[in-house]
PDB file as gemmi writes it, atoms N, CA and C in Angstrom:
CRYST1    1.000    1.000    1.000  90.00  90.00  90.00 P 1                      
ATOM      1  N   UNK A   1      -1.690  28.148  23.880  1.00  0.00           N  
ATOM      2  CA  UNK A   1      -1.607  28.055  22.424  1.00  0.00           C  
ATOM      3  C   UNK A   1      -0.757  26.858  22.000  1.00  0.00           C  
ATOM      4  N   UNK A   2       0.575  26.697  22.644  1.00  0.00           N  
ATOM      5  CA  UNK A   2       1.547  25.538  22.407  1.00  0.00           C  
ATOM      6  C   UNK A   2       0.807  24.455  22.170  1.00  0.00           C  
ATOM      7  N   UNK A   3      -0.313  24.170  23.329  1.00  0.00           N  
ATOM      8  CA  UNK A   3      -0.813  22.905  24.236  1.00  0.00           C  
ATOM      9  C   UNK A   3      -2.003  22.483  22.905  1.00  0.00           C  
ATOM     10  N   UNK A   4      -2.754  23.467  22.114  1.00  0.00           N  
ATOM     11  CA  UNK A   4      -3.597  22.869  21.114  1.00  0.00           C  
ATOM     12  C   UNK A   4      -2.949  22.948  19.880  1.00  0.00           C  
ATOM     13  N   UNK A   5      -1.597  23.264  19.636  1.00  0.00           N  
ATOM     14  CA  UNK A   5      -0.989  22.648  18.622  1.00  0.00           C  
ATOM     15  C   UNK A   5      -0.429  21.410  18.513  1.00  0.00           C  
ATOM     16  N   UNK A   6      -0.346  21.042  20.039  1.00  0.00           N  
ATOM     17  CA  UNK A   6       0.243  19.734  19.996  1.00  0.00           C  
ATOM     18  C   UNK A   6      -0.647  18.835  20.576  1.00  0.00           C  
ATOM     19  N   UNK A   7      -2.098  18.900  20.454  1.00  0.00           N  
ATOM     20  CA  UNK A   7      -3.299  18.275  20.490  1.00  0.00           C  
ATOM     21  C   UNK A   7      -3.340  17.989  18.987  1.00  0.00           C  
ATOM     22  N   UNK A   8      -3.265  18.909  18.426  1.00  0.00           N  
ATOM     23  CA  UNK A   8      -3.828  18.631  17.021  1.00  0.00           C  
ATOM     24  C   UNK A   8      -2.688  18.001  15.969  1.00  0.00           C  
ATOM     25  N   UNK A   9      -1.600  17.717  16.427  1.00  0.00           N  
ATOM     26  CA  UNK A   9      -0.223  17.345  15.915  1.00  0.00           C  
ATOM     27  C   UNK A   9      -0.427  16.335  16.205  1.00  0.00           C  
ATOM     28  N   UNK A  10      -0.742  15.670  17.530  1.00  0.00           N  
ATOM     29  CA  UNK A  10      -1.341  13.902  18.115  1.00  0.00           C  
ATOM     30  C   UNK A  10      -2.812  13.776  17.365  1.00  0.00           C  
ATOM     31  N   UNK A  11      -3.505  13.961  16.829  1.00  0.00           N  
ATOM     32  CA  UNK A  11      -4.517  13.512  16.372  1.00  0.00           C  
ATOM     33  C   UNK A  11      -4.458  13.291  15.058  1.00  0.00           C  
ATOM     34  N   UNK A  12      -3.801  14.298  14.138  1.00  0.00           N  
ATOM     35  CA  UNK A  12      -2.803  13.816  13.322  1.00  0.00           C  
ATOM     36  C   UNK A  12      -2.292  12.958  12.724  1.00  0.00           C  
ATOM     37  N   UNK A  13      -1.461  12.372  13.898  1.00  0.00           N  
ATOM     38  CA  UNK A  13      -0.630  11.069  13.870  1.00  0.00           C  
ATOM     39  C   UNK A  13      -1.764  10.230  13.778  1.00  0.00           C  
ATOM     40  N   UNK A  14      -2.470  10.456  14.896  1.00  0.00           N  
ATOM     41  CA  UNK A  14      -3.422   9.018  15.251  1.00  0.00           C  
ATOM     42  C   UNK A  14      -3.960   8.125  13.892  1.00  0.00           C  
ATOM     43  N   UNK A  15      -4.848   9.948  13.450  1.00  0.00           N  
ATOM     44  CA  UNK A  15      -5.327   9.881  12.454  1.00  0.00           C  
ATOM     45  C   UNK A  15      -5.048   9.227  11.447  1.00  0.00           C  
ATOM     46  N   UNK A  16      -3.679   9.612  11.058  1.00  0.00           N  
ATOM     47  CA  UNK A  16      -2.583   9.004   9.831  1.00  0.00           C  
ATOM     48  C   UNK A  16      -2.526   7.693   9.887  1.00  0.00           C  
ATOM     49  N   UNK A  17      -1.866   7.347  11.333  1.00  0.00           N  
ATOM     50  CA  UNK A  17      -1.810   5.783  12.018  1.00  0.00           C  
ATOM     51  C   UNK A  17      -2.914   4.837  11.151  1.00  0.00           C  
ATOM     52  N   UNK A  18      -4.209   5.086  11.324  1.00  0.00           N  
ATOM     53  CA  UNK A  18      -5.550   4.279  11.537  1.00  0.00           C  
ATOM     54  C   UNK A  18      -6.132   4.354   9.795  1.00  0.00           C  
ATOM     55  N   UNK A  19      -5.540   6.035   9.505  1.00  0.00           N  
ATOM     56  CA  UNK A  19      -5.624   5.395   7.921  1.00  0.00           C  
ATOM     57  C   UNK A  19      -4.870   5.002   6.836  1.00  0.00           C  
ATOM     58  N   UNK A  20      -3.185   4.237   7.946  1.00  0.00           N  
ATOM     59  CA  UNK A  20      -2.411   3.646   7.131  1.00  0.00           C  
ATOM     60  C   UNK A  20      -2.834   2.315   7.369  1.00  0.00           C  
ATOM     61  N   UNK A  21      -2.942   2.194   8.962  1.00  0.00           N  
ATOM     62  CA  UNK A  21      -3.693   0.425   9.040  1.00  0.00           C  
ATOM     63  C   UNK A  21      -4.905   0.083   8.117  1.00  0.00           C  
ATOM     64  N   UNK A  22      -6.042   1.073   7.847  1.00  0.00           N  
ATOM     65  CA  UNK A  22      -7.040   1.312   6.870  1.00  0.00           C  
ATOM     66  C   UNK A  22      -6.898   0.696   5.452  1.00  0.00           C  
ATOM     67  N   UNK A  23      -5.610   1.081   4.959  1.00  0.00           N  
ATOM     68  CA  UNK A  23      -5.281   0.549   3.999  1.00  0.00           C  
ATOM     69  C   UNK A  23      -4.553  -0.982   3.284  1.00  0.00           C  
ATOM     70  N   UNK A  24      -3.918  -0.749   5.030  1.00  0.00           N  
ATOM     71  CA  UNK A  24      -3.120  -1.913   4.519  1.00  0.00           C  
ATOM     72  C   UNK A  24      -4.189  -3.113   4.634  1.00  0.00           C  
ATOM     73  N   UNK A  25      -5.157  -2.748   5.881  1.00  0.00           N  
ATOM     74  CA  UNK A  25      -6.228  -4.408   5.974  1.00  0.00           C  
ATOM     75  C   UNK A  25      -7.018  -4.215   4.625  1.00  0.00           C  
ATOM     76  N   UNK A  26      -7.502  -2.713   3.968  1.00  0.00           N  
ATOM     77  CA  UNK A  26      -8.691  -3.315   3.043  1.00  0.00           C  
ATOM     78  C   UNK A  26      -8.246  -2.911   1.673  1.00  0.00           C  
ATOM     79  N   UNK A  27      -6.949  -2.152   1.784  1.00  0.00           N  
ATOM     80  CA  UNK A  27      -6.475  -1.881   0.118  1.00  0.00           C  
ATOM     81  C   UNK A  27      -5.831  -2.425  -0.498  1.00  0.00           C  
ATOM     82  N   UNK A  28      -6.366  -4.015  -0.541  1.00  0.00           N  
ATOM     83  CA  UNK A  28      -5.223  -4.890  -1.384  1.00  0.00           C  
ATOM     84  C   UNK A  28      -5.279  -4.484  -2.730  1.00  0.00           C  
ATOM     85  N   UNK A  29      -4.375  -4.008  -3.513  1.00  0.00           N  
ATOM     86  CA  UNK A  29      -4.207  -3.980  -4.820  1.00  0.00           C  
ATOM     87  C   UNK A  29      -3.440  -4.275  -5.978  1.00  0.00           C  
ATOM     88  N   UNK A  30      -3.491  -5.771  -5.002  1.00  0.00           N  
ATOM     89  CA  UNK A  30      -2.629  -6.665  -6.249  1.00  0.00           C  
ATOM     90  C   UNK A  30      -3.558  -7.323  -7.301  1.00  0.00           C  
ATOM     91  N   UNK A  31      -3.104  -7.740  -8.415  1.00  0.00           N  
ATOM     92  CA  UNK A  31      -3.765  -7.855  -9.507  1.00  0.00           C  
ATOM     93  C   UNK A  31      -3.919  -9.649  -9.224  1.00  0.00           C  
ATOM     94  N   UNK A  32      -4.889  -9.771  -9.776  1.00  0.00           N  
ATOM     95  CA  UNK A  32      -5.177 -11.214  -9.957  1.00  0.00           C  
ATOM     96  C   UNK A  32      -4.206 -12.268 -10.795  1.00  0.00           C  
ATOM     97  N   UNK A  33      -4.590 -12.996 -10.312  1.00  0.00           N  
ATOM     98  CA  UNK A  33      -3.056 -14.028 -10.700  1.00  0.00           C  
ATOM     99  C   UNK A  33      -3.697 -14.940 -12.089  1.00  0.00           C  
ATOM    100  N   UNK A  34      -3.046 -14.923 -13.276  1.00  0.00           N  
ATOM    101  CA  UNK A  34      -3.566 -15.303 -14.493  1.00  0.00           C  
ATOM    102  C   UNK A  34      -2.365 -15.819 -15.254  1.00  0.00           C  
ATOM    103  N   UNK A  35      -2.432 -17.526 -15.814  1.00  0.00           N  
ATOM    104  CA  UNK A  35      -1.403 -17.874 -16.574  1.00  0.00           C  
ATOM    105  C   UNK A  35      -1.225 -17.345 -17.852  1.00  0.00           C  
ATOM    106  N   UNK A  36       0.171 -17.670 -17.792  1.00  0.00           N  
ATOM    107  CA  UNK A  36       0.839 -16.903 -19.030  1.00  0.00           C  
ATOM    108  C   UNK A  36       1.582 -17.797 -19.454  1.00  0.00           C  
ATOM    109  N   UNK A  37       2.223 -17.963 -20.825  1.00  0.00           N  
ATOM    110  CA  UNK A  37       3.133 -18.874 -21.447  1.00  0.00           C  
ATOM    111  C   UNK A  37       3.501 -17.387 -22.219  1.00  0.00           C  
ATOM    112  N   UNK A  38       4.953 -18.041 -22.758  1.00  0.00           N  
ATOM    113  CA  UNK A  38       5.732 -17.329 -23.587  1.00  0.00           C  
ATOM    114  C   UNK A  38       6.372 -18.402 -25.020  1.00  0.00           C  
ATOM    115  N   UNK A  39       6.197 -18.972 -25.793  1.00  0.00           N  
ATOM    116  CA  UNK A  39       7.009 -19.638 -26.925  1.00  0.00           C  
ATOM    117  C   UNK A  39       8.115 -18.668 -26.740  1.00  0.00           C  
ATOM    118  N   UNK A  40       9.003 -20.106 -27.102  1.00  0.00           N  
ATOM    119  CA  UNK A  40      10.855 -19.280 -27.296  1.00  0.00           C  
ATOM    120  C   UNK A  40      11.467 -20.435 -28.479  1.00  0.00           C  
ATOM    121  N   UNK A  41      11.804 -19.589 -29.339  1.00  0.00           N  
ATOM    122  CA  UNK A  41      12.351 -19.878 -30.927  1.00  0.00           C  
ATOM    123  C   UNK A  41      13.567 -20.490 -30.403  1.00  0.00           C  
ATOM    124  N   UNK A  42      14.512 -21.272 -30.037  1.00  0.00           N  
ATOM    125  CA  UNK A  42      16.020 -21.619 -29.627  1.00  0.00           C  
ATOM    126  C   UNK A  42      16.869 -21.734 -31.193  1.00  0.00           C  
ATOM    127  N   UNK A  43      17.752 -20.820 -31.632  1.00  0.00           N  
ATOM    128  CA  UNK A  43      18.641 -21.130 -32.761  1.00  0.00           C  
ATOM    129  C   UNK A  43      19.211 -22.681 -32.601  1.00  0.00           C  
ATOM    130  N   UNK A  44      18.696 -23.479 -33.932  1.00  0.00           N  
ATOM    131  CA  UNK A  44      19.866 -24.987 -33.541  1.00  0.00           C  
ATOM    132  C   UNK A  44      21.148 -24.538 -34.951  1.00  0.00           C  
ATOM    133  N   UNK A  45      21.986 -24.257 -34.259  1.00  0.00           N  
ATOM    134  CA  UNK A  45      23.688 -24.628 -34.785  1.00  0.00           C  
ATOM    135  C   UNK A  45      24.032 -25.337 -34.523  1.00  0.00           C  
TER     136      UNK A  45                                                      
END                                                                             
């Protein structure tokens, strides 16, 4: 009984492993890069 809990505790992992690498190669989800300006009023005293 021990021996297929800790079959299924390693597959698991594996599992987890392959769908954190999964993500990191195809879930880029950074936003596209787009210019921006801001105007800035400067007080003259």
């Amino acid at each position: 009984m021990a021996l297929r809990v800790i079959k299924l505790l390693v597959l698991l992992v594996v599992l987890t492993g392959f769908g954190v690498l999964g993500y990191a190669y195809l879930g880029d989800m950074s936003p596209d890069a787009t210019p921006q300006s801001i105007s800035v009023t400067l007080n003259e005293t």
